[in-house]
N, C-alpha and C positions, 0 to 999 in steps of 0.2 A: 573530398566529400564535403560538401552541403552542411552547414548547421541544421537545417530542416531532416536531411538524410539520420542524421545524428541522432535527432530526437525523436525520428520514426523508432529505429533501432531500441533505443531508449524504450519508446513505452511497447516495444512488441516484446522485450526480455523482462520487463515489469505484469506485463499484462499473460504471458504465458507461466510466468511466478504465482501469478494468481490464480490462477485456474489449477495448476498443481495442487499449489498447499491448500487455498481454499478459505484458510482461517489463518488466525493471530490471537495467540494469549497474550493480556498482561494480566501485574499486580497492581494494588494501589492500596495503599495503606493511610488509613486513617485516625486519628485522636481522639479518644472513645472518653476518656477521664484525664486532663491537666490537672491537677490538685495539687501544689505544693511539692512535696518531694514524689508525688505519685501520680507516675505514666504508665495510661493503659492507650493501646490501639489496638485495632482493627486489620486483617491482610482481606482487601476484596479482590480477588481475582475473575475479569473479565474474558468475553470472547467476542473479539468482529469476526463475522462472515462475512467472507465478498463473495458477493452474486458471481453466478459463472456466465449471465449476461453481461455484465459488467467487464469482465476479463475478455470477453470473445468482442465486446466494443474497445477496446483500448488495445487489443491488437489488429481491429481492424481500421481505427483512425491512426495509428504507430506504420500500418504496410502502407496507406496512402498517403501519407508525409514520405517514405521512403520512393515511394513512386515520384512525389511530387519534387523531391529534393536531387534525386536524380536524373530528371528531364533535361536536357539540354535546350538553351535558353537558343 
């Protein structure tokens, strides 16, 4: 198989990941007070959403790599 084939593969198991889940939490923790002997911080927790056009494009440029990477030359 094709490194191209590969990397179709690649982004159609990426791109069909994304349209499941849809989203991604983090955390992110910040230093609110350094003072001396005295640490305060912050937990801010985030959320990406990925478009579900976005996912339905990245599976369909991942099937046309797979198409392209399996053609015989």
């Amino acid at each position: 198989m094709r490194p191209v084939a590969i990397l179709g593969i690649l982004l159609i198991v990426l791109g069909v990941g994304a349209a499941l889940f849809g989203h991604f939490n983090y955390s992110q923790t910040k230093p609110v007070i350094d003072a001396g002997p005295l640490h305060v911080s912050s937990q801010e927790d985030h959320t990406v959403w990925i478009p579900t056009l976005a996912a339905i494009a990245v599976i369909a440029a991942g099937s046309v790599l797979v198409f392209a990477g399996m053609r015989k030359s």
